[in-house]
Each structure stands twice: as C-alpha cells, then as structure tokens.
C-alpha positions as a printed NumPy array, in Angstrom:
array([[-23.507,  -3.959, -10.425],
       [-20.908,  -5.353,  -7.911],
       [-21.554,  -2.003,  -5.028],
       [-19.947,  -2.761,  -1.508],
       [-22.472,  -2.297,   0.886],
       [-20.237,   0.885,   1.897],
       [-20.712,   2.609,  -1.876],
       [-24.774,   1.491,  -1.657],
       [-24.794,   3.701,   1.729],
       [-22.44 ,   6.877,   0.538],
       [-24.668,   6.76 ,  -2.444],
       [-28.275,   6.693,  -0.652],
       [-27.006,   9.139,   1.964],
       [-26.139,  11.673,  -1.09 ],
       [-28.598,  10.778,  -2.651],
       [-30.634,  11.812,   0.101],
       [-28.869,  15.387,   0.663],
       [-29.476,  16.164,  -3.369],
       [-33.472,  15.731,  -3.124],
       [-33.377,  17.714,   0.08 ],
       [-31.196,  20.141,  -0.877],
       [-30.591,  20.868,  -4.135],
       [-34.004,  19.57 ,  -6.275],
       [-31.978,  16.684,  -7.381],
       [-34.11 ,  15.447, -10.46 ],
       [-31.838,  12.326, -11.711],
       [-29.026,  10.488, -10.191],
       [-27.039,   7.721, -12.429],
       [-24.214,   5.8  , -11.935],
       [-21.864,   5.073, -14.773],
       [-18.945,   3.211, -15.738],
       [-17.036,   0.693, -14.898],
       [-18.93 ,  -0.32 , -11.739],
       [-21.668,  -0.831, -14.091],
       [-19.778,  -2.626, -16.734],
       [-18.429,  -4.898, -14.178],
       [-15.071,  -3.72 , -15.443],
       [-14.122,  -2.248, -12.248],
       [-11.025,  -2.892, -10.104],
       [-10.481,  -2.738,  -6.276],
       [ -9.316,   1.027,  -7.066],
       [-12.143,   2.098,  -9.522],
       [-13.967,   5.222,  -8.761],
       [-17.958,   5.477,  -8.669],
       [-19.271,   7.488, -11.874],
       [-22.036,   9.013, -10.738],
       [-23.92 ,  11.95 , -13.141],
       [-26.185,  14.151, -11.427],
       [-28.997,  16.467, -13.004],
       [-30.466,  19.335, -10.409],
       [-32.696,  22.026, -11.547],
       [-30.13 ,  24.548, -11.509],
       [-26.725,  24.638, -11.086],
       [-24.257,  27.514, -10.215],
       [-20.34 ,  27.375,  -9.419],
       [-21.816,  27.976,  -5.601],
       [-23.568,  25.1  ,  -5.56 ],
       [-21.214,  22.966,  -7.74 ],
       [-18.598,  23.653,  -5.133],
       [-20.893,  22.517,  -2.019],
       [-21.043,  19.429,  -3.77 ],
       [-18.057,  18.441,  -3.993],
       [-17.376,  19.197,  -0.428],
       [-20.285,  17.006,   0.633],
       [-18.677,  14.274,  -1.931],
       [-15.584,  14.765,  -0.242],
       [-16.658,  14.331,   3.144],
       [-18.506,  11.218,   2.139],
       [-16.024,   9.163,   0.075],
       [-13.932,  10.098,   3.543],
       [-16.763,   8.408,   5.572],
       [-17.547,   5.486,   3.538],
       [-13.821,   4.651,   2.483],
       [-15.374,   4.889,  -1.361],
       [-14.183,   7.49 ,  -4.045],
       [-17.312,   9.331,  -5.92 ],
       [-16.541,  10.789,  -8.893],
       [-19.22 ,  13.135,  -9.985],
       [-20.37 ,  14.857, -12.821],
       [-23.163,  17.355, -12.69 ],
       [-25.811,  18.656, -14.915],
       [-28.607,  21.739, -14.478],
       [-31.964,  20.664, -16.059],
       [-31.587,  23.383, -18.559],
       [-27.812,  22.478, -19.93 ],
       [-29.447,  19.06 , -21.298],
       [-32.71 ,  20.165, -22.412],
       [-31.33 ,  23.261, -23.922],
       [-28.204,  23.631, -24.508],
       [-25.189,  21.402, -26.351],
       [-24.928,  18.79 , -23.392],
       [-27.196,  16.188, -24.582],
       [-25.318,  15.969, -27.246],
       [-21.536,  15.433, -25.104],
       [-19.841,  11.987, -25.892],
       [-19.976,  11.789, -21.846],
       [-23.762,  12.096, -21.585],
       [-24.333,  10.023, -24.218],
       [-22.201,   6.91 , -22.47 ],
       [-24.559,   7.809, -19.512],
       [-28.029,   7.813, -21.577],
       [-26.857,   4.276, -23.299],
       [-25.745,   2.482, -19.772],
       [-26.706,   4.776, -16.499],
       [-28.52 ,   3.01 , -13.965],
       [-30.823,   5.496, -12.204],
       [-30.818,   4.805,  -8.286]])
C-alpha cells in the first residue's frame, strides 16, 4: 500500500477523532491506493462504519475531512456507513461495499 507518510498521519489523526467522537467501529481504505493503481493525483478511499449516522453528523465529517486533506496536502475521499445500514438494511449488498469487503484494508 504505497501511503506517503503525510496520508499515514491524516489517516491516524482521523482515525483518532472517529473513536473519540463518533463510536467509529471500522475504518477501511479502498481503491486504488490499495491496488497499487494509484497516480500522484489519486484520492484516498476510505469507508467508514459508526454506530449511527445522521445528516448532522455526516456533515461534521466532512468538515473535519476537509480540514485535514488541507493539513496533510492529501485528498480523503470518504464514504460512510451506520452499523445498522449494513447489518440491516440493503447496503451490504451495494456493488461499493462489496469492492470494500473483497479488498479493504482495516487500519
């Protein structure tokens, strides 16, 4: 997984902020970063499952993303998932979370 040191730190410091925060309960990256497909200008997949999830909380994500991929020079691209939404409802079954179940790399 070819992470510049800058990524591995924006990624550990949101890391951090989700299991403090928000009851972060898995945290993947996906992609082309882990592919080793990316390019100089690829994005960092990341999915993100919390216990719940509301638009309020969606939206103070992305902010904190934001304010990250500003600090680290990176580009985060997020996708986020409640607990229930993959145990109970259709989103286990999404094309998307399926690419993430066959080649996420928890961190």
């Amino acid at each position: 997984m070819p992470l510049r040191e800058s990524e591995k730190k924006a990624l550990m410091e949101l890391k951090k902020i989700l299991e403090e925060d928000y009851g972060l309960l898995d945290f993947r990256i996906f992609g082309s970063k882990v592919r080793g497909e990316d390019s100089p200008e690829s994005d960092i997949d990341l999915m993100i499952e919390l216990s719940k999830v509301s638009p309020k909380i969606e939206s103070e994500i992305d902010k904190i993303i934001f304010s990250i991929n500003l600090s680290y020079d990176c580009f985060i691209s997020a996708v986020i998932f409640s607990k229930i939404e993959l145990e109970e409802g259709p989103m286990d079954q999404s094309p998307l979370y399926r690419v993430i179940e066959r080649e996420g790399i928890r961190i």
